[in-house]
C-alpha positions as CSV (number, residue, x, y, z in Angstrom):
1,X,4.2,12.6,9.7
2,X,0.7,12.4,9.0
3,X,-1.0,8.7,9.7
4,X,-4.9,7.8,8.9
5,X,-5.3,4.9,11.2
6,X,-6.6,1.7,9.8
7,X,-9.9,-0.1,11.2
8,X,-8.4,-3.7,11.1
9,X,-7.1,-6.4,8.4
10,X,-8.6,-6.1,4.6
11,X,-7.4,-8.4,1.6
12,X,-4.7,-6.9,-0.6
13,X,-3.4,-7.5,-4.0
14,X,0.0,-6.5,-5.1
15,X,-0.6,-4.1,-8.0
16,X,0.4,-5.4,-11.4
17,X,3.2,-4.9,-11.8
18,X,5.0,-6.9,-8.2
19,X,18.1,-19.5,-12.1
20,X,18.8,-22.4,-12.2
21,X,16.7,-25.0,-12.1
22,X,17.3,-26.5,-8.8
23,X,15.5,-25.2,-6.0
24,X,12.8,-24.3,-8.0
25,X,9.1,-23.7,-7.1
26,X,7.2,-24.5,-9.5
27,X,3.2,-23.5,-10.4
28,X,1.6,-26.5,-11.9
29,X,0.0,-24.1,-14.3
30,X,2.1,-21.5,-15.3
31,X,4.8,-20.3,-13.2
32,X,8.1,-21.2,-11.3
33,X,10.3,-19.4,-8.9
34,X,13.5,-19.8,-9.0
35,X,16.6,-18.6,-6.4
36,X,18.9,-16.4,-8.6
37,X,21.1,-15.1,-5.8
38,X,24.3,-16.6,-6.5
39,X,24.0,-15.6,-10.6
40,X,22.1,-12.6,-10.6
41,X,25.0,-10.8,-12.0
42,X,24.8,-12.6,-15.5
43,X,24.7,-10.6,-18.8
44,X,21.0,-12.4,-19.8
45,X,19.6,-11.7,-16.2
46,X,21.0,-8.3,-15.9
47,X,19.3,-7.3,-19.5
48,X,16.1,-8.8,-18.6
49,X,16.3,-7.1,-14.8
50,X,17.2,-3.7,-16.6
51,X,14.1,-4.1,-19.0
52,X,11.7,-4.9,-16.4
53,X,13.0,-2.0,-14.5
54,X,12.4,0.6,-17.3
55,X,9.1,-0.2,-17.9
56,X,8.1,-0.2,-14.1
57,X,5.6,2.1,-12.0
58,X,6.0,1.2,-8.7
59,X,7.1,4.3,-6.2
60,X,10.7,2.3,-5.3
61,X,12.0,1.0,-7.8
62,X,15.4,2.2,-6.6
63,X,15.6,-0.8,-4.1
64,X,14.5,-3.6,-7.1
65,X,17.3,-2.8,-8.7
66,X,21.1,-4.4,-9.5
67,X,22.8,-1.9,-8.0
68,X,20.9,-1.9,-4.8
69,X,21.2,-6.1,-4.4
70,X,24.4,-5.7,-5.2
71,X,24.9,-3.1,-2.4
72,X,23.1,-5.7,0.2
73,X,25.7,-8.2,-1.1
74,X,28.6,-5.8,-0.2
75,X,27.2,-5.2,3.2
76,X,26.1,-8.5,4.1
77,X,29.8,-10.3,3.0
78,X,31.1,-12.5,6.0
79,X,28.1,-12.6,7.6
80,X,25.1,-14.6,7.5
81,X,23.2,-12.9,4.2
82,X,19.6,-11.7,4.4
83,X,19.1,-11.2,1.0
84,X,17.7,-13.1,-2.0
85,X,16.9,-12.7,-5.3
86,X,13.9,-14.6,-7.3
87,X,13.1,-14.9,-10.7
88,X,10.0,-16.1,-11.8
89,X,9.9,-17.9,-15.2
90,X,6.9,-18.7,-17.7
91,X,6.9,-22.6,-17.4
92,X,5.8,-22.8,-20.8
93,X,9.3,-21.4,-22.3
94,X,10.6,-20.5,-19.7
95,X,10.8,-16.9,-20.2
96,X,11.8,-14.4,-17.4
97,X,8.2,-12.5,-16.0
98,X,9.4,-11.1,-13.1
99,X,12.2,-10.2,-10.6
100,X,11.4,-10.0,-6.8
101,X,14.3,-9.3,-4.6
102,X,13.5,-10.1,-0.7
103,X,15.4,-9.6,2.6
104,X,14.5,-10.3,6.2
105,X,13.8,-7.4,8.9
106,X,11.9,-6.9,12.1
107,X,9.0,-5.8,12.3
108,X,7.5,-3.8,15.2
109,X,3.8,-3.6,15.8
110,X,3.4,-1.5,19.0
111,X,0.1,-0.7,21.1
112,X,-0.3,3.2,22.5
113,X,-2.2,5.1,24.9
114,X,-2.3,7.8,23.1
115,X,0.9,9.1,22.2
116,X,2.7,6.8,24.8
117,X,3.6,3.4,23.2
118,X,2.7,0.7,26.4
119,X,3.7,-2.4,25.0
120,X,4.0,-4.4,21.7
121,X,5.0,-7.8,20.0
122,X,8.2,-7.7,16.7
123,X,7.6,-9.8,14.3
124,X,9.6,-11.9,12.1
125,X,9.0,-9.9,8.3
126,X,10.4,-10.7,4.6
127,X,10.5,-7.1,2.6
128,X,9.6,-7.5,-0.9
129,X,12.5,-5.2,-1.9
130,X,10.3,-1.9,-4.2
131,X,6.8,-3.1,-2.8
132,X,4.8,-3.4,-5.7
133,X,7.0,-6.4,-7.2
134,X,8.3,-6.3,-10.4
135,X,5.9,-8.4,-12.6
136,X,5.0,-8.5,-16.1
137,X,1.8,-6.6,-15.9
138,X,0.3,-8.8,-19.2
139,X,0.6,-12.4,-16.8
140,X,-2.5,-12.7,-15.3
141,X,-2.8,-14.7,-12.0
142,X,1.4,-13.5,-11.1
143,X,1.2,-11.3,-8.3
144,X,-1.1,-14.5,-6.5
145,X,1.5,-16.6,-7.2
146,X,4.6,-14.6,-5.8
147,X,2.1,-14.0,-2.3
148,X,1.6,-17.8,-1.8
149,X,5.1,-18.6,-2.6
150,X,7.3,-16.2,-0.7
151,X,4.4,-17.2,2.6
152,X,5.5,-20.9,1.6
153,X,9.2,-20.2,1.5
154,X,9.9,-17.7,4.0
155,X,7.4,-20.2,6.7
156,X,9.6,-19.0,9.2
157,X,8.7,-15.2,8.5
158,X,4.9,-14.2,9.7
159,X,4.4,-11.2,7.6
160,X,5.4,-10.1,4.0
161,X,6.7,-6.7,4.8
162,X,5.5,-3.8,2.0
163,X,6.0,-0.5,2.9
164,X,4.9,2.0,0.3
165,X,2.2,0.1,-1.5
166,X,0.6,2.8,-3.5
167,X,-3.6,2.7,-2.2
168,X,-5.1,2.9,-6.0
169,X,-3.0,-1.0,-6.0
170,X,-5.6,-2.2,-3.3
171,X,-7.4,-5.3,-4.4
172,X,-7.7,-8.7,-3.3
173,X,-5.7,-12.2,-2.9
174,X,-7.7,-15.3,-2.1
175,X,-6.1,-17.2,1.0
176,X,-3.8,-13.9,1.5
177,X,-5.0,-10.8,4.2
178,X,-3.6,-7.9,4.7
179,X,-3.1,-5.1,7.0
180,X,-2.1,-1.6,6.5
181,X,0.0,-0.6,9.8
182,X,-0.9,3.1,10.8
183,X,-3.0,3.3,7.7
184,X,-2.9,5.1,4.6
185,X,-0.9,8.0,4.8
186,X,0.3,10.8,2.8
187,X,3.1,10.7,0.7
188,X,4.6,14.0,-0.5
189,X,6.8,13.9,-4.4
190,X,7.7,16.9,-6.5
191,X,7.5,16.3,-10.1
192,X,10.5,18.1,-11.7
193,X,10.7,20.5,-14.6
194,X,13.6,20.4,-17.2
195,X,15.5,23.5,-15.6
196,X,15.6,25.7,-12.8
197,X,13.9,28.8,-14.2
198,X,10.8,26.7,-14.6
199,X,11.2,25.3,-11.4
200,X,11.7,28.8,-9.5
201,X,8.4,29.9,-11.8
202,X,6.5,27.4,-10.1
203,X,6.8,29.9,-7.1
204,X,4.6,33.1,-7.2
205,X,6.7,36.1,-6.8
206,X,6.5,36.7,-2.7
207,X,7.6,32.8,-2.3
208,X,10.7,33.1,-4.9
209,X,11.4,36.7,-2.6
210,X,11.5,34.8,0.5
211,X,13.2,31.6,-0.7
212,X,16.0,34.4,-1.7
213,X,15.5,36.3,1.3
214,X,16.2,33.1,3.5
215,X,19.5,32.2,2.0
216,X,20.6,35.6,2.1
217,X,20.2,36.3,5.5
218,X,21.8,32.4,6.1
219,X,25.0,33.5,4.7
220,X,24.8,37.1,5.8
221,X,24.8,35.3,9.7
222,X,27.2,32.4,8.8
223,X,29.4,32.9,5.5
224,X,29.7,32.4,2.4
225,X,27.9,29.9,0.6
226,X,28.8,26.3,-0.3
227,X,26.6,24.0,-1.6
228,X,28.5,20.0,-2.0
229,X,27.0,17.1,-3.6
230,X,27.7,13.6,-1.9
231,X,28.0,11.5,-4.3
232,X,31.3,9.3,-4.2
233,X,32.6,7.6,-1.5
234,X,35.5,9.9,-0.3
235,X,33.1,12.4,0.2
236,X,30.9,10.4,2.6
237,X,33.7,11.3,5.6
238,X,32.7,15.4,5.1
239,X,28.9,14.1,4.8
240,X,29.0,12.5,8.3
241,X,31.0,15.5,9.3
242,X,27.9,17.3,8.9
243,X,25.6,15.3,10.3
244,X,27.4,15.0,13.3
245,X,27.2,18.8,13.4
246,X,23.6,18.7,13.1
247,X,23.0,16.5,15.7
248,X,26.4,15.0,18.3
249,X,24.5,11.4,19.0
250,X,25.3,10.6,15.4
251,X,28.5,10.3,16.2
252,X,28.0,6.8,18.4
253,X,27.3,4.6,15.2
254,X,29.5,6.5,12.3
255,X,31.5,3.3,11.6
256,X,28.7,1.7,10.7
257,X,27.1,4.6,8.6
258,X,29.9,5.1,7.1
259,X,30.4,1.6,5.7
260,X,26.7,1.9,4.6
261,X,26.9,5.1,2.8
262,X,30.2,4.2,0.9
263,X,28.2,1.5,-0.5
264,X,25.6,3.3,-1.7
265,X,28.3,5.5,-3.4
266,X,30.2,2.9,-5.0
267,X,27.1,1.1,-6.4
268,X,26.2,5.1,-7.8
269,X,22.8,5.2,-5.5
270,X,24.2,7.9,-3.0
271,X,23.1,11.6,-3.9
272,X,23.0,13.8,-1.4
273,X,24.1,17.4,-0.2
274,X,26.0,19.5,2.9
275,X,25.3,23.1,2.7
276,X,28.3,24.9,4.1
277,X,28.4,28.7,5.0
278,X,32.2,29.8,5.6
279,X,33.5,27.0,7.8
280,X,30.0,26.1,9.4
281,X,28.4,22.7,7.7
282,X,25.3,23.9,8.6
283,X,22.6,21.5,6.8
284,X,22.7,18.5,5.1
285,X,20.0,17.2,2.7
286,X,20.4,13.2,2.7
287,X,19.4,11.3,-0.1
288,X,19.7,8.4,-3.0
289,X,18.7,7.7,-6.6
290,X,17.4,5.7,-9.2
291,X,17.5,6.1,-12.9
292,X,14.3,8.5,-12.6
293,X,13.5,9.4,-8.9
294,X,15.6,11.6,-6.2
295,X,14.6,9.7,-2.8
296,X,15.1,12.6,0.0
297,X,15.2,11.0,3.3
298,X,16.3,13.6,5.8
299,X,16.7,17.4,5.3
300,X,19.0,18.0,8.5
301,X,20.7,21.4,9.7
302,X,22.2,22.7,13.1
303,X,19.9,23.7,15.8
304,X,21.6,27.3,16.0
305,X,20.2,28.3,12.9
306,X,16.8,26.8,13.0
307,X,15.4,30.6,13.2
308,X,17.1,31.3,9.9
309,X,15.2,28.7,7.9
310,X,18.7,26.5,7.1
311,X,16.5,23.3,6.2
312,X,14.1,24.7,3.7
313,X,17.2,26.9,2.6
314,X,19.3,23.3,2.2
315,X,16.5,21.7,0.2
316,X,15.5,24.3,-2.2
317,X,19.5,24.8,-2.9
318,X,19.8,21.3,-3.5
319,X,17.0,20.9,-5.6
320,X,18.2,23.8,-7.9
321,X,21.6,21.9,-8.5
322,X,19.6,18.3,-9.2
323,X,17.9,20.6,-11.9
324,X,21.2,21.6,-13.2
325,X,23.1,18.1,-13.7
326,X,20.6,15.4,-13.3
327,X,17.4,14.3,-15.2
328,X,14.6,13.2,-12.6
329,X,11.0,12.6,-13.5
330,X,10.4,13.6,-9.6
331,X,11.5,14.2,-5.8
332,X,10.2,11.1,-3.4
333,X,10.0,12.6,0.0
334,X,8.2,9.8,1.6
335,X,5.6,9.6,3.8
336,X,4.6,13.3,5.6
337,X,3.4,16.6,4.2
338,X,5.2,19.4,2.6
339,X,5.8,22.4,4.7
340,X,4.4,26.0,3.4
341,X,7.0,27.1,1.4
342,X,6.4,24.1,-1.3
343,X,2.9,23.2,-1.2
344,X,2.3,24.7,-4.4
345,X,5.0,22.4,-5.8
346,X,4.2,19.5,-4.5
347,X,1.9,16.5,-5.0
348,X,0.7,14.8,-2.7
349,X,0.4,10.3,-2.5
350,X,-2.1,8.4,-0.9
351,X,0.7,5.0,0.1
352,X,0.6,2.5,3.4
353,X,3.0,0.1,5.1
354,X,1.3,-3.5,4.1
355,X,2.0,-6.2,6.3
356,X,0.5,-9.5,4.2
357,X,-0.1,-12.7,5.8
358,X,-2.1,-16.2,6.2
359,X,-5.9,-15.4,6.5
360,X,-5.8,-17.6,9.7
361,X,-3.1,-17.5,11.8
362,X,-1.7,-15.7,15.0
363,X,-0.3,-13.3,13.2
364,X,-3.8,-12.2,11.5
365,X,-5.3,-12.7,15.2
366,X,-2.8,-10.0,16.4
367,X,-3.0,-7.7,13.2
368,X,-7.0,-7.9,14.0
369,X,-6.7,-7.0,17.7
370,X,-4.1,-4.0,17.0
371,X,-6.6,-2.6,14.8
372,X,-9.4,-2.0,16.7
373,X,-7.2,-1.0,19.5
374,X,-5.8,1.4,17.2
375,X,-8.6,3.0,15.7
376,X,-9.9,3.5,19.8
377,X,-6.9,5.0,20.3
378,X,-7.5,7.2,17.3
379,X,-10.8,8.5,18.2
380,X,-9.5,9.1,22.3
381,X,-6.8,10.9,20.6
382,X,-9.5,13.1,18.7
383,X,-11.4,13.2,21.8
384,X,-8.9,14.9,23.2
385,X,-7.6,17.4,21.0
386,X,-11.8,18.5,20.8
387,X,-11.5,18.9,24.3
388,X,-8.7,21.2,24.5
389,X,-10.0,23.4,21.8
């Protein structure tokens, strides 16, 4: 993973786009905020929530949406819940302008010497769920509003926690800073074409050779090939199955992950694939989905056929049977770079982790510090790598 480091704490603007009446918030201008938690499954909020959502740019939409809360609902039951769900309403009329769903997560701001993390402070973070909330673009003054309120509400909290806000979304928020931990980074996505001939046609003729090549030899040394999509919940057990293969310290918290995943596959987010040669599960490709987007999250595969090229063997397989039963506008690696074999099919996005906060504060006081100390750290780091060339 590939990190530009960032020079200290700049002013942010969420990009355009980011109940009852009790417990409401309200703007003496235009807006209110209202908690929509315990109804969010009604037929009126749902349509609006769906409408929003089809209509929405952000790069995450996948975790702004029903399915997804609902999936936090199923995980948090009989516990204490760290999830909620606002609305924000035009006080005018009262018409829905925006959905923002929020949990609560650490957050870990660490200090290096060079590569070696020394010591570090976790703070106390609310995740607006999607990071670039979903507002209606055409309300000017919104994405202020939602800032001010959630740092009013969630008092407790010291950062709002953003962690793909796209870099061409940078602007600024009076009263509000910002800080982009580990600084802008790439983000690699594949846009996807309607079939897998124009896929393998994005490939010159060598690269389509030795994609072949690769998962020949693959199932010349292992067996014949299997390729299984993950996508309902009795298939999760074979999917850890695999993963354990890949890698035996995963076996320590599969209770848990296997709760998770069965969620994710009951609410219809789960999509992901085990490549299996003969009786070997020898790669797994893990990922989820939204109504447009394949997130890929981890491209695992067994250490004993690393030399054969399993992982970009798993992904390319995979990717050809998404092509064949799915409609996706694109792939959503995340932050990192392609490796060779799919540069020339992949684009990639300029994206940071945003940590927002109160201009003055502790919390901006630390930010400030671990950004100068980080960009030094940077440029010893650069030092050295001169010096050993």
């Amino acid at each position: 993973m590939i990190a530009i480091r960032s020079l200290g704490t700049s002013p942010l603007a969420l990009p355009a786009p980011w109940g009852t009446r009790p417990r409401a918030a309200r703007c003496p201008d235009r807006f209110e905020l209202n908690v929509a938690t315990a109804y969010h499954d009604r037929p009126d909020i749902l349509a609006a929530w769906h409408r929003m959502l089809a209509a929405a740019a952000g790069p995450e939409t996948l975790y702004q949406s029903p399915q997804f809360f609902n999936h936090l609902i199923d995980m948090d039951r009989g516990r204490d819940a760290n999830h909620e769900l606002f609305i924000v309403r035009r006080s005018v009329d009262y018409a829905i302008v925006g959905f923002v769903p929020v949990r609560t997560l650490p957050c870990r701001i660490a200090f290096h010497a060079g590569p070696v993390p020394l010591f570090g402070r976790t703070l106390r973070a609310c995740q607006v769920l999607g990071s670039v909330p979903l507002l209606d673009p055409a309300e000017p003054g919104l994405a202020e509003f939602i800032a001010q309120q959630l740092l009013d509400r969630f008092a407790h909290c010291h950062v709002l926690y953003l962690q793909a806000v796209p870099q061409d979304g940078w602007k600024s928020i009076a009263g509000v800073a910002a800080y982009v931990l580990n600084g802008w980074r790439a983000c690699h996505t594949q846009p996807l074409p309607d079939s897998v001939d124009a896929y393998l046609k994005h490939f010159s003729a060598k690269k389509r050779y030795n994609l072949s090549r690769q998962v020949r030899l693959l199932t010349e040394a292992a067996g014949p090939l299997h390729v299984l999509r993950i996508v309902r919940p009795g298939q999760v057990g074979a999917m850890l199955d695999a993963m354990v293969a890949t890698d035996a310290s995963r076996a320590a918290g599969r209770a848990g992950e296997q709760a998770r995943l069965e969620s994710l596959a009951r609410h219809g987010l789960l999509l992901s694939y085990v490549i299996r040669c003969g009786e070997n599960d020898v790669a797994v490709v893990y990922g989820m989905r939204s109504a447009s987007v394949w997130h890929v999250y981890k491209i695992l595969c067994r250490q004993d056929y690393l030399h054969l090229s399993a992982g970009t063997s798993a992904i390319h397989l995979a990717v050809q049977d998404v092509l064949a039963h799915f409609t996706f506008d694109h792939i959503d690696f995340g932050y990192g770079t392609p490796h060779a074999e799919f540069r020339s099919t992949h684009v990639l996005q300029t994206r940071g982790l945003v940590l927002m906060h109160r201009a003055r504060s502790g919390t901006a006081w630390l930010l400030n510090v671990h950004g100068r100390y980080d960009a030094l750290n940077g440029a010893l780091i650069r030092q050295v790598k001169r010096f050993r060339k």
